[in-house]
C-alpha positions in Angstrom: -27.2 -3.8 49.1 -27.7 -1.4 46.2 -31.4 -1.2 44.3 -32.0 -3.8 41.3 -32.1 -0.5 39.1 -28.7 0.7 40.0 -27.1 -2.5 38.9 -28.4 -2.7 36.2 -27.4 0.7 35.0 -24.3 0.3 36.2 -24.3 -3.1 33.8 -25.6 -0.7 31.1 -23.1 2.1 31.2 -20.3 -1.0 31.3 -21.6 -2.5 28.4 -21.7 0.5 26.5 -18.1 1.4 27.4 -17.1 -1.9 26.6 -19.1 -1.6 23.2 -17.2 2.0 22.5 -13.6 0.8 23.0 -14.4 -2.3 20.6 -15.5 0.0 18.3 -12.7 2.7 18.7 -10.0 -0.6 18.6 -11.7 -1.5 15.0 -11.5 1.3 13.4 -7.7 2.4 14.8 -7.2 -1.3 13.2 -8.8 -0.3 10.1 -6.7 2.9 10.4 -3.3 1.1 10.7 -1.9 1.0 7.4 -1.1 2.9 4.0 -2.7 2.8 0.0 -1.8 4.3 -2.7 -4.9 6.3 -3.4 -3.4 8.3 -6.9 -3.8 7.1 -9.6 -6.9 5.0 -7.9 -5.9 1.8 -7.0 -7.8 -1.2 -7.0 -10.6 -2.3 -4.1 -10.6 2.3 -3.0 -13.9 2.9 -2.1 -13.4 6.2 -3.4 -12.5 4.8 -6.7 -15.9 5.2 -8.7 -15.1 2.2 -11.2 -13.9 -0.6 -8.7 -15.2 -3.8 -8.9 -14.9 -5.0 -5.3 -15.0 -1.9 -2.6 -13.2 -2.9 0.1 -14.2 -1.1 3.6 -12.3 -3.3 6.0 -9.0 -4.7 4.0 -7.9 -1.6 1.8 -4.7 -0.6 3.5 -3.5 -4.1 4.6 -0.6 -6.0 4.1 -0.7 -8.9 1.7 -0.9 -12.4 3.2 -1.8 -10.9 7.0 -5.4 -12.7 7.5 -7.5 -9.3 6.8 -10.8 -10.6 6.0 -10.4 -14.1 6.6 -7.6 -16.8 5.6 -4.4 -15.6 4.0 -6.2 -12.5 3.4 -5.1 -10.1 0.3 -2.9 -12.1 -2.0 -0.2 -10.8 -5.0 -0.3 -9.5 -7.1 -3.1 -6.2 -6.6 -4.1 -8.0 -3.6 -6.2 -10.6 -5.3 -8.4 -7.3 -6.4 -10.4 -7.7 -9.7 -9.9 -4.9 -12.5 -12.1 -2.1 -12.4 -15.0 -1.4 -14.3 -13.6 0.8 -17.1 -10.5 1.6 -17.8 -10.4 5.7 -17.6 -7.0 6.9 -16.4 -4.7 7.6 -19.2 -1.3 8.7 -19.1 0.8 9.2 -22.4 4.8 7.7 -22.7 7.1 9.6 -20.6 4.6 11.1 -17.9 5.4 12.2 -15.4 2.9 11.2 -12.2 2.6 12.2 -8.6 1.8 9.3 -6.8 -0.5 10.4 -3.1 -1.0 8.0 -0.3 -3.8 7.7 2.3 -5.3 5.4 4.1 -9.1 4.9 6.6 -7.8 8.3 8.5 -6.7 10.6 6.4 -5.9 11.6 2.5 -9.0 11.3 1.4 -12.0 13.8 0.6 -13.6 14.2 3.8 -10.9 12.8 5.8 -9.7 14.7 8.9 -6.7 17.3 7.4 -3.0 15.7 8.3 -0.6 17.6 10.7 2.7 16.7 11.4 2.0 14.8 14.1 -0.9 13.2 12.7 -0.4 9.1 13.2 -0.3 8.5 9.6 0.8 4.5 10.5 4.0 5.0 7.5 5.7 2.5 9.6 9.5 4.4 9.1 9.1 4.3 5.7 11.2 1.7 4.2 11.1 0.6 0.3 8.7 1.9 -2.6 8.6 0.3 -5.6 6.7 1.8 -9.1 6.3 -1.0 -11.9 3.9 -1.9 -15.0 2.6 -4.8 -16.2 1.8 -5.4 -19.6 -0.1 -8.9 -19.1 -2.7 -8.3 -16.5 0.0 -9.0 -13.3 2.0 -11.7 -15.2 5.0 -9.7 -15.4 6.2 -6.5 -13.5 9.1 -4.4 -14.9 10.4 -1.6 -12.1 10.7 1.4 -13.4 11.1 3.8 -10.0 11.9 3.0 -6.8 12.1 5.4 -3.6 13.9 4.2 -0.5 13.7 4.6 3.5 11.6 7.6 3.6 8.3 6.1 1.4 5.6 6.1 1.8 4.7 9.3 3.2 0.8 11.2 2.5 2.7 14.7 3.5 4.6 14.4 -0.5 3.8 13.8 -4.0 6.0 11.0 -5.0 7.0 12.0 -8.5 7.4 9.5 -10.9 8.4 9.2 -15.1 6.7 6.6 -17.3 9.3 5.4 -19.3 9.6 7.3 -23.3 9.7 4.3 -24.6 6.8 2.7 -23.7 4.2 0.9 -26.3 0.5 2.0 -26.2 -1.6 -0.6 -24.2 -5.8 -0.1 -23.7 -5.5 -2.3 -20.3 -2.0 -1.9 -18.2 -1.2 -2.3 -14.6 0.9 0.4 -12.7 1.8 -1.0 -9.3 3.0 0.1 -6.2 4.5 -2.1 -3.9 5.8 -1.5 -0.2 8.1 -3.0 2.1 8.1 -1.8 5.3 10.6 -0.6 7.7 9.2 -1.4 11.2 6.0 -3.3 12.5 4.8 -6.2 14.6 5.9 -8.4 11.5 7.9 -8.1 8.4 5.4 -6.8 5.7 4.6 -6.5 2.3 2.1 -4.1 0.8 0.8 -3.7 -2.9 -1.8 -1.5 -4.9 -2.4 -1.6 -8.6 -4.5 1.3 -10.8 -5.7 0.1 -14.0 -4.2 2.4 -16.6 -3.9 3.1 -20.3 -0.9 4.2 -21.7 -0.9 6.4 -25.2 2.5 6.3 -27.3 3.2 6.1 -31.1 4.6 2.8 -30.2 3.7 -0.8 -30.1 4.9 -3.8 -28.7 4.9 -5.2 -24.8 6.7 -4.4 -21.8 10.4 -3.4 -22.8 13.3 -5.5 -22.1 14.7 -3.0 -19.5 11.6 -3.1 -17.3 10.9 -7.0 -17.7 14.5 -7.8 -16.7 14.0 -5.1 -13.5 11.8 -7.3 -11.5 10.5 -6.4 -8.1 11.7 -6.8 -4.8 9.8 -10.0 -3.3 9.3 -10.6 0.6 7.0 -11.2 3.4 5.0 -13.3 1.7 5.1 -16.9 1.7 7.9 -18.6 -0.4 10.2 -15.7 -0.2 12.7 -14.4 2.7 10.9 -12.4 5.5 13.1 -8.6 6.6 12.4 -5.2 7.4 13.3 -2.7 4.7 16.0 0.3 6.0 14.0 3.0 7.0 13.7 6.6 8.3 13.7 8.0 12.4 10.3 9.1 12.1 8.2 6.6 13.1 4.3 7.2 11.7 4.9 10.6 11.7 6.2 13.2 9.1 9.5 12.0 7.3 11.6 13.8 5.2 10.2 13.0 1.8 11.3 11.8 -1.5 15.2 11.8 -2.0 16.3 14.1 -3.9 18.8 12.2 -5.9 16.0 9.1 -6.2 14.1 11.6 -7.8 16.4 12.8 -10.5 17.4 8.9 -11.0 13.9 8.3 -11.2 12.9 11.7 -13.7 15.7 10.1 -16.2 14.5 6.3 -16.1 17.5 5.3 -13.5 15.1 3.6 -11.2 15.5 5.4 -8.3 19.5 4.5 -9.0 21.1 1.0 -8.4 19.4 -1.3 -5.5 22.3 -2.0 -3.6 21.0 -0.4 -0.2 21.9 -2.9 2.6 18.8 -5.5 3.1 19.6 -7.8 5.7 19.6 -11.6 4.5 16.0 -12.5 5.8 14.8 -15.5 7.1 11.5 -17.8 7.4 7.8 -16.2 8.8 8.1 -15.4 12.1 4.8 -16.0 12.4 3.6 -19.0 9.7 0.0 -19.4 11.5 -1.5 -16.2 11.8 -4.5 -15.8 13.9 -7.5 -16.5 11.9 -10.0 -13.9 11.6 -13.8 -13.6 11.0 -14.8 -12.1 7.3 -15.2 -8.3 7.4 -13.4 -7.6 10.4 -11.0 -6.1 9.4 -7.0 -5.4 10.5 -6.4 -6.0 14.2 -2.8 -5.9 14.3 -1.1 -3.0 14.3 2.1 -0.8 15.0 
């Protein structure tokens, strides 16, 4: 029979192990997905002027139970606006959009490698819109398919030339996915002001270019066509998607071949407690 003292280190050490992997299996969680994190979104920690720092939730999918119920809801993820309104970008900019997420992208973050699990699920569909009427309305206005998102490339896009000055717009960024335990459907939104010689609202072009809605309740539930690469390193941005997107083709016609979708393959996710965080992953 072993000593009283040995068990109970032997219950110590076991508890502590058991204490480590929890904590390693949270934060891999919390690692798990992707945000646009230029122009600052919404709900970045590192984003000096949010309203509503989010630690546990930033790089989930809408409607997936992070943080308790549905979880992060469209449009922006049910984020407040920031603060102030201090990124400015003038009619016909263009932008290079960055991704990151918990891991890696940004300040301080471990350096990426090739091999570095960067959780881009196979890429699948990017979408870049604006809303003139605080996430009313989103006109497209660039899109970049299979290989995006990807934190190895700048994903360069063009503001429209035509559009009207507005003090308070939207620029979103939304993501379907190409691969994951679900079909899912990501969004982030900067708070932007846009400086032109021109007034008005969102032009006719862009309102009549809606997005691309799915994996979220009420619409049809599919995997976007991806990439072979898995989390890893893609290829990067097309290069005829970029010169369709540099001359305000959007990226070029939609017509890539999305498969007909269907209803949640999972209506009842697991609830989870407030803060926790994402538990499922890739």
């Amino acid at each position: 029979m072993m000593p009283p003292n040995t068990i109970t280190m032997r219950r110590s050490k076991c508890t502590l192990l058991l204490l480590a992997l929890l904590v390693a299996a949270s934060m891999q969680g919390a690692y798990a997905h992707m945000s646009m994190i230029y122009p600052l979104a919404r709900g970045l920690p590192i984003n000096p002027y949010t309203t509503a720092p989010d630690y546990n939730c930033r790089d989930a999918p809408l409607y997936d139970g992070c943080g308790g119920g549905t979880g992060k809801t469209f449009p922006c993820g049910g984020y407040p606006p920031d603060k102030q309104v201090v990124q400015s970008f003038e009619a016909g900019q263009m932008i290079n959009v960055t991704f990151g997420n918990a891991a890696y992208g940004s300040p301080g973050e471990p350096a990426l490698t090739p091999t570095s699990d960067q959780a881009r699920h196979s890429g699948g569909l990017c979408e870049f819109s604006l809303s003139y009427d605080q996430g009313g309305t989103f006109g497209v206005f660039a899109r970049y398919h299979v290989s995006c998102p990807d934190m190895f490339y700048n994903w360069t896009i063009k503001l429209p030339d035509n559009l009207p000055a507005c003090d308070n717009c939207i620029l979103g960024w939304s993501w379907i996915g190409a691969v994951g335990a679900r079909p899912e459907y990501y969004m982030g939104c900067a708070d932007i002001k846009i400086v032109s010689t021109l007034n008005g609202s969102l032009p006719p072009e862009l309102a009549s270019t809606p997005l691309r809605m799915a994996n979220m309740p009420g619409y049809p539930y599919y995997f976007a066509p991806g990439d072979k690469f898995g989390n890893l390193r893609g290829n990067g941005p097309n290069s005829s998607e970029l010169a369709a997107n540099m001359r305000g083709a959007t990226g070029g016609p939609d017509t890539h071949p999305f498969p007909p979708g269907g209803p949640d393959p999972q209506p009842m996710l697991t609830k989870r407690k407030k803060g926790k965080g994402t538990r499922r992953m890739l």
